[in-house]
Backbone as JSON, one array per atom type, in Angstrom:
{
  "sequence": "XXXXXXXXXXXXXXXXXXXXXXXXXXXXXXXXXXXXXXXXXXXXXXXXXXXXXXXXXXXXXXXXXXXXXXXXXXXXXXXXXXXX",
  "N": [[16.09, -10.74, 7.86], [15.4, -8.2, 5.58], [13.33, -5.24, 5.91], [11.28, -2.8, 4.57], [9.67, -0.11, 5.01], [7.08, 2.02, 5.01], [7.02, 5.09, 5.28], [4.3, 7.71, 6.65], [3.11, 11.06, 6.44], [3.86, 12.85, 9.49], [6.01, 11.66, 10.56], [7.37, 11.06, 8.19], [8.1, 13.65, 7.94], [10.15, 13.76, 10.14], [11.6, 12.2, 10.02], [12.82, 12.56, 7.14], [12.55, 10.74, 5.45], [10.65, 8.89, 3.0], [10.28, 6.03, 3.09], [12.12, 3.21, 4.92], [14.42, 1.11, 5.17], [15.04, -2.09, 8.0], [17.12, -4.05, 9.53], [16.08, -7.56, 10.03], [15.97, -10.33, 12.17], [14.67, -13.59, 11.18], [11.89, -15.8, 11.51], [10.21, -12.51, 12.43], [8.07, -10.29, 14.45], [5.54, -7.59, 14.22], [6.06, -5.81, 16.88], [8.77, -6.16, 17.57], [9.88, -4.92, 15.2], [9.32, -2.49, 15.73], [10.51, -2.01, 18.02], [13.44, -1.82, 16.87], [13.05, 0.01, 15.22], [12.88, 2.37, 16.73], [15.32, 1.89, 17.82], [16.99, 2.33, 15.46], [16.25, 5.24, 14.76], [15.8, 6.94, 16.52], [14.32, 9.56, 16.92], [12.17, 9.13, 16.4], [11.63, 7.57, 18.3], [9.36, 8.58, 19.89], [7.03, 9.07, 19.06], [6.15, 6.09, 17.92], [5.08, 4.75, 19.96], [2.27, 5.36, 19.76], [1.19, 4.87, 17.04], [-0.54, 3.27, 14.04], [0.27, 0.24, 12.73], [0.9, -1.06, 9.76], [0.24, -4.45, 7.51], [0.55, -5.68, 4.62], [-1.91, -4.09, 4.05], [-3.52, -4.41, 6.15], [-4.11, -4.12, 9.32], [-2.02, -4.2, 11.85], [-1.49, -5.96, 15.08], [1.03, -6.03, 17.79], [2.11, -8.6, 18.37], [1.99, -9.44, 15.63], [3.42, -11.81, 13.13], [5.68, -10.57, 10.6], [5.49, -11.35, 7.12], [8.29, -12.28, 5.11], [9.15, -10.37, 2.33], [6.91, -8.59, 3.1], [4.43, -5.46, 2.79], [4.95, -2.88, 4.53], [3.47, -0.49, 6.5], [3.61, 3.0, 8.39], [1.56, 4.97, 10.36], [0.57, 7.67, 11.48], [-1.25, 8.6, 14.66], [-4.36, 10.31, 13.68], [-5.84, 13.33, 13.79], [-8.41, 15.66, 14.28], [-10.35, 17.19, 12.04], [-13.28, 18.72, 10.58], [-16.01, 20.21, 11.77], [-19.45, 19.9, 11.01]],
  "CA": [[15.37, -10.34, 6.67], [15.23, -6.75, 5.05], [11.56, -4.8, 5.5], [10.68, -1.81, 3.7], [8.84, 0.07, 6.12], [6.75, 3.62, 4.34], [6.61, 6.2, 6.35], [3.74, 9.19, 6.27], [3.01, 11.96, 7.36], [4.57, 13.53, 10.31], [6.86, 10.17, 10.44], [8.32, 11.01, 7.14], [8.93, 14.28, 8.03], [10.53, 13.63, 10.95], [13.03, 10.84, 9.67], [13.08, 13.08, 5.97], [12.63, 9.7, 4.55], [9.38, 8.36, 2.64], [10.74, 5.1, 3.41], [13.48, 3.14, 5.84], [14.85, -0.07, 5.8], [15.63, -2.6, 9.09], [17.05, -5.79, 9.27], [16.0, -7.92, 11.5], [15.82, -12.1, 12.03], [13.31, -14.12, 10.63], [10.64, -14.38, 11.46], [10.34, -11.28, 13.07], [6.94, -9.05, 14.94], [5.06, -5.67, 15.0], [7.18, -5.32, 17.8], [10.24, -6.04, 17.2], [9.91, -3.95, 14.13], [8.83, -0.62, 16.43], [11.64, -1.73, 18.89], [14.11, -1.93, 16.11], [12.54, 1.16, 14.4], [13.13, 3.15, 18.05], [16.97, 2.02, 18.24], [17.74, 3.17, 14.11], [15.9, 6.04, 14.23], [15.5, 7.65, 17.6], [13.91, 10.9, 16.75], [10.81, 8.62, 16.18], [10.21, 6.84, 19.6], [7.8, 9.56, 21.01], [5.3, 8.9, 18.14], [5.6, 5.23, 17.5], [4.12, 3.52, 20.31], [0.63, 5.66, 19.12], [1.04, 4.7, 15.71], [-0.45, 1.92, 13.72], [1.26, -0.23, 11.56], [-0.33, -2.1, 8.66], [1.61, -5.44, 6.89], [0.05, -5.78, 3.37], [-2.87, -3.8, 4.14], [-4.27, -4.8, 6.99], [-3.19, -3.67, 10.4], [-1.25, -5.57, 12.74], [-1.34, -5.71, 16.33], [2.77, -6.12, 18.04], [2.4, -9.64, 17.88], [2.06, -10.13, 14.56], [4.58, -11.76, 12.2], [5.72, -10.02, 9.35], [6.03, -11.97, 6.43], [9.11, -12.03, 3.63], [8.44, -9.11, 0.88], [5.58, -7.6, 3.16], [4.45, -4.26, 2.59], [4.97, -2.56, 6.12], [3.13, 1.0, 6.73], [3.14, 2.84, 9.98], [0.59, 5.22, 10.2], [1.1, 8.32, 13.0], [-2.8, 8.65, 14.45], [-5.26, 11.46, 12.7], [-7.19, 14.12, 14.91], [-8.75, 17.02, 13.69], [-10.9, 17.71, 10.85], [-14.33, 19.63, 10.54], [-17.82, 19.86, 12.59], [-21.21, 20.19, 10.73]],
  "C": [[15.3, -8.82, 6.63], [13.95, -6.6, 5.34], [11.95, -3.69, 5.38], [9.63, -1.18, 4.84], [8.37, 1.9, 5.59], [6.04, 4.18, 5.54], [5.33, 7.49, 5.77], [3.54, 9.56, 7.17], [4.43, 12.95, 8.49], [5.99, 12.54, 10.67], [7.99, 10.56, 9.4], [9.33, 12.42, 7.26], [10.2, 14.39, 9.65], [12.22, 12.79, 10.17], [13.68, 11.3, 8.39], [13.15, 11.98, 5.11], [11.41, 9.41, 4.17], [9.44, 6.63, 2.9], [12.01, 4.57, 4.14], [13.2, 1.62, 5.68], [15.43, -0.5, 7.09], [15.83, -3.88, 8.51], [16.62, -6.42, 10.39], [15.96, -9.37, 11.07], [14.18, -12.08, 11.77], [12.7, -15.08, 11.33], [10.71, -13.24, 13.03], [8.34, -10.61, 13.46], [6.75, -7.92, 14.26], [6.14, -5.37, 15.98], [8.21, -5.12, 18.51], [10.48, -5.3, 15.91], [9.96, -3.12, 14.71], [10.04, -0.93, 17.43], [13.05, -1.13, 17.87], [14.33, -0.29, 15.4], [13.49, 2.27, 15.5], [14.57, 2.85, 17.84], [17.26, 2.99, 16.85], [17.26, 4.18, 14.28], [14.92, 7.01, 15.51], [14.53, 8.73, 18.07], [12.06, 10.41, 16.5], [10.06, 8.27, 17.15], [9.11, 7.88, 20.29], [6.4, 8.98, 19.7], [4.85, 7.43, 17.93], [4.7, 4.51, 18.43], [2.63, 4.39, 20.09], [0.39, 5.45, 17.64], [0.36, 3.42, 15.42], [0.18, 1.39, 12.47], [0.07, -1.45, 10.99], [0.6, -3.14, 7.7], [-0.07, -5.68, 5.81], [-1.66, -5.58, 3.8], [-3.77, -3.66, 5.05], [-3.57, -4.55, 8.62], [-3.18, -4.77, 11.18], [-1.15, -5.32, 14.21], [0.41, -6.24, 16.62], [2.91, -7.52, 18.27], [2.24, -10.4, 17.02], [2.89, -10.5, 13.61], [4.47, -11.41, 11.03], [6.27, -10.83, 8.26], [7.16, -11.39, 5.46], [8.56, -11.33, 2.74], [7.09, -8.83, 1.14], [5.75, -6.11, 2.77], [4.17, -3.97, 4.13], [4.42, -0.97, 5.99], [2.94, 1.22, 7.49], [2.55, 4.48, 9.4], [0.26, 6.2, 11.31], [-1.07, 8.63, 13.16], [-3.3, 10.06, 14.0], [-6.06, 12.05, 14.07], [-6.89, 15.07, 13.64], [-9.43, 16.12, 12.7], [-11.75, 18.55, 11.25], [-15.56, 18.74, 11.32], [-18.75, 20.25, 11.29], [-22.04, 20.73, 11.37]]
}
């Protein structure tokens, strides 16, 4: 199966893509997606295993299956902002 997988952030600029397709068998993981992710697109494995990934909204731990025409978002983690 095809997934659609939107990239932000430091992700996107990294890969220069706002999005990347994989194929992979059905049904398919979280983590066989991030393995998958790591072989196409190399320049990524340092960030993904701290990332989270979210399948139609809702985040997914690496053994979760991704359904047919999910929405896949990975999600590099947030530090920083402001004190009070």
């Amino acid at each position: 199966m095809r997934i659609r997988v939107h990239l932000f952030a430091r992700l996107r600029d990294i890969a220069q893509q706002v999005m990347v397709e994989v194929e992979l068998p059905a049904p398919c993981t979280v983590g066989q997606l991030r393995a998958e992710l790591t072989r196409s697109y190399p320049l990524l494995e340092p960030m993904l295993p701290h990332c989270a990934i979210g399948i139609n909204g809702e985040l997914a731990d690496a053994t979760a299956e991704i359904p047919e025409d999910a929405e896949v978002a990975i999600l590099p983690p947030v530090s920083g902002g402001s004190r009070a």
